[in-house]
Structures are given as C-alpha cells and as structure tokens.
C-alpha positions in Angstrom: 0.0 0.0 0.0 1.5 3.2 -1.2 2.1 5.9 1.5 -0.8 8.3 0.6 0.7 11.3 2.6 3.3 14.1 1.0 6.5 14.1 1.3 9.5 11.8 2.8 8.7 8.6 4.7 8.5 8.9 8.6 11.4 8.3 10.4 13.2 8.2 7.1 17.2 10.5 6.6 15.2 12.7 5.3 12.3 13.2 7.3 14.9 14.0 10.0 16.5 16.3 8.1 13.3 18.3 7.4 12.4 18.7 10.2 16.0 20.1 11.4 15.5 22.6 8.3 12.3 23.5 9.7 13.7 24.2 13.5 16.5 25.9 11.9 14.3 28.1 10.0 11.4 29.2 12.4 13.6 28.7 15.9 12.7 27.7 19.4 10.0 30.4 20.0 8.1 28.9 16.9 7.3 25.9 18.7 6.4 27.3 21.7 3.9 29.5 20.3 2.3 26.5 18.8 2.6 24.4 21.6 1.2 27.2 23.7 -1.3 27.4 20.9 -2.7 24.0 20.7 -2.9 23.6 24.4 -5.0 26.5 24.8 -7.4 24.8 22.4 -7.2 21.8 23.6 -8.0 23.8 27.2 -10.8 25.9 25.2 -12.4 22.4 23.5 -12.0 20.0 26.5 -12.2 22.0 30.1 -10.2 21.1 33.0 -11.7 18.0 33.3 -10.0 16.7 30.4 -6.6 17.1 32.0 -7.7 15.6 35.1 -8.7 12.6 33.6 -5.6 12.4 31.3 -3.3 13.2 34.2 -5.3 10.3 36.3 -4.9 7.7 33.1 -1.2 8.6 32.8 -0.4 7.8 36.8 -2.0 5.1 36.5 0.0 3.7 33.6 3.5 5.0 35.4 2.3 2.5 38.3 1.7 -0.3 36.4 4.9 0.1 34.7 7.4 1.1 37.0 5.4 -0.1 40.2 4.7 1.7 43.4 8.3 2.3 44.8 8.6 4.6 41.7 6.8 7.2 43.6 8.8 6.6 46.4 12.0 7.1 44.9 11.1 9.9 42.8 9.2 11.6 46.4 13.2 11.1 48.3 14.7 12.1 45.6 12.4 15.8 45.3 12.0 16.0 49.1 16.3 15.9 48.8 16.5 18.5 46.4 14.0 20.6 47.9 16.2 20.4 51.0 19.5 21.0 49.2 17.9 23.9 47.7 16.8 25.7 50.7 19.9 25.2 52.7 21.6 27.0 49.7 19.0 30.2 50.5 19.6 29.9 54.0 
C-alpha cells in the first residue's frame, strides 16, 4: 500500500533532516507558540476535566509500569533537592 501522505517517509534520513530545516528556519520560539497554541485549544475544547482525567490515566499507567516504589524514589529524591535547595537560600 503506497504511502498516501506528501513528502518523505516517517522516520526516514530525510524526514529528520526536514524537520531540522524546519527548527532551523522558524527557531525555538516557533514551537512554543504553537505548543502554547494548541494547548490552549485543547483547554478551550476539553475544560479542565479533560486534563484531570488524562493526568489520572497517565499515573495510573506510570504504576503499572514502574510499580509503586517509583513514587517513592522519585518523592526522596524531590524532598532531597527541595532540602539542598533551601539550605543553599539559607
């Protein structure tokens, strides 16, 4: 079945190279202002909600993956930094 979309095959040389031109044409702030963009249409289209349940979904998938002792490792791990980080203030 012929690829029925334009130009180079995904994940192709030159699909990666495209997409370098691109970045190296339009820059950093290009994509943020369409990241920023699309999320506040997603945000207009969807409500809060939406990212609640997304957020919920995604947690649960992290847990079945990496199990719950992810969470605690990740919790020392912030609760460390957070310490390092105001003994630096202080």
């Amino acid at each position: 079945m012929a690829n029925s979309k334009r130009g180079p095959e995904r994940g192709s040389l030159k699909a990666k190279r495209g997409g370098q031109a691109v970045r190296e044409k339009y820059g950093p702030a290009f994509y943020s202002k369409i990241g920023k963009k699309g999320g506040e249409t997603v945000k207009e289209k969807r409500g809060p909600k939406f990212y609640a349940e997304i957020g919920k979904k995604g947690g649960e998938s992290t847990k079945r993956h990496q199990g719950s002792e992810f969470y605690s490792r990740i919790g020392k791990k912030g609760g460390e930094h957070g310490r390092a980080v105001a003994s630096d203030k202080g």
